[in-house]
N, C-alpha and C positions, 0 to 999 in steps of 0.2 A: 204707649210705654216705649221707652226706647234707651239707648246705654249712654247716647247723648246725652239725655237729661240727667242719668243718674253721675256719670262724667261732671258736668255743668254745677250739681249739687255738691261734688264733693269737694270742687273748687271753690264754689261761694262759702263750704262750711272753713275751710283751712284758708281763706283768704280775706272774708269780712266779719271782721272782730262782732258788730251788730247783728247780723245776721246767724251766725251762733250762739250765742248768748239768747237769743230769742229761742233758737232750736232749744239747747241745754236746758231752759229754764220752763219748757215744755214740762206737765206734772204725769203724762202716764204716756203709751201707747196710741191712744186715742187721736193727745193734743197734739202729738210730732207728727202723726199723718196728715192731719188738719194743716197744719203748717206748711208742710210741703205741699201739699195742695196747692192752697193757697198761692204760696209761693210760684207757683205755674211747673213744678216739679211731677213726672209721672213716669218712674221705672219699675221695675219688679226687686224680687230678693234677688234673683239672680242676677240681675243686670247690675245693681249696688257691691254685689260681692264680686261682679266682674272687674268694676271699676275701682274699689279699691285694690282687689290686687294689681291692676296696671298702675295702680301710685304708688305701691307698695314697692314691685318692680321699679320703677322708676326711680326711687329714694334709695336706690341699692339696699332691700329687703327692709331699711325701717317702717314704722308707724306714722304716716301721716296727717294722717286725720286728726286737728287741732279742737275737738268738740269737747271733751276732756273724757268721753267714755270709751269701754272697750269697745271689740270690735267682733261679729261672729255668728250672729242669727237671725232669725225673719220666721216669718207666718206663712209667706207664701202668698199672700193676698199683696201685700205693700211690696217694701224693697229693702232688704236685709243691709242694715249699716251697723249691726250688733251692738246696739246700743239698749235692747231688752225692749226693742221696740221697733215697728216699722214704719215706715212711708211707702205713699201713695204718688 
């Protein structure tokens, strides 16, 4: 796990239109960690809530994240992108 990855994630979610839309269209909790998996993706909640706030920072305090969900919690097991769900 590492913030690389979750950094790496948050750029492929705001940068490849395909590649979210696969995320987004994920049906629960389950299938989005699956996906990141998958994906070769493995950071924690904490390391996802780090990374977005360094893009959030970055965006002079906007919202970056082009997934179309909020943003704000985790389980503690995956990696908090507050989208009422985690990755792995």
């Amino acid at each position: 796990m590492s913030i690389e990855s979750a950094r790496s994630f948050m750029t492929k979610l705001n940068t490849d239109l395909i590649f979210r839309n696969k995320f987004a269209s994920a049906k629960n909790d389950s299938e989005r960690d699956k996906f990141a998996q998958e994906e070769g993706f493995d950071f924690t909640a904490s390391e996802i809530r780090e990374a977005i706030d360094e893009l959030t920072r970055a965006a002079g305090g906007g919202h970056t994240c082009q997934c179309g969900h909020g943003h704000g919690h985790g389980n503690g097991h995956g990696h908090d992108h507050g989208h009422g769900h985690t990755h792995h």
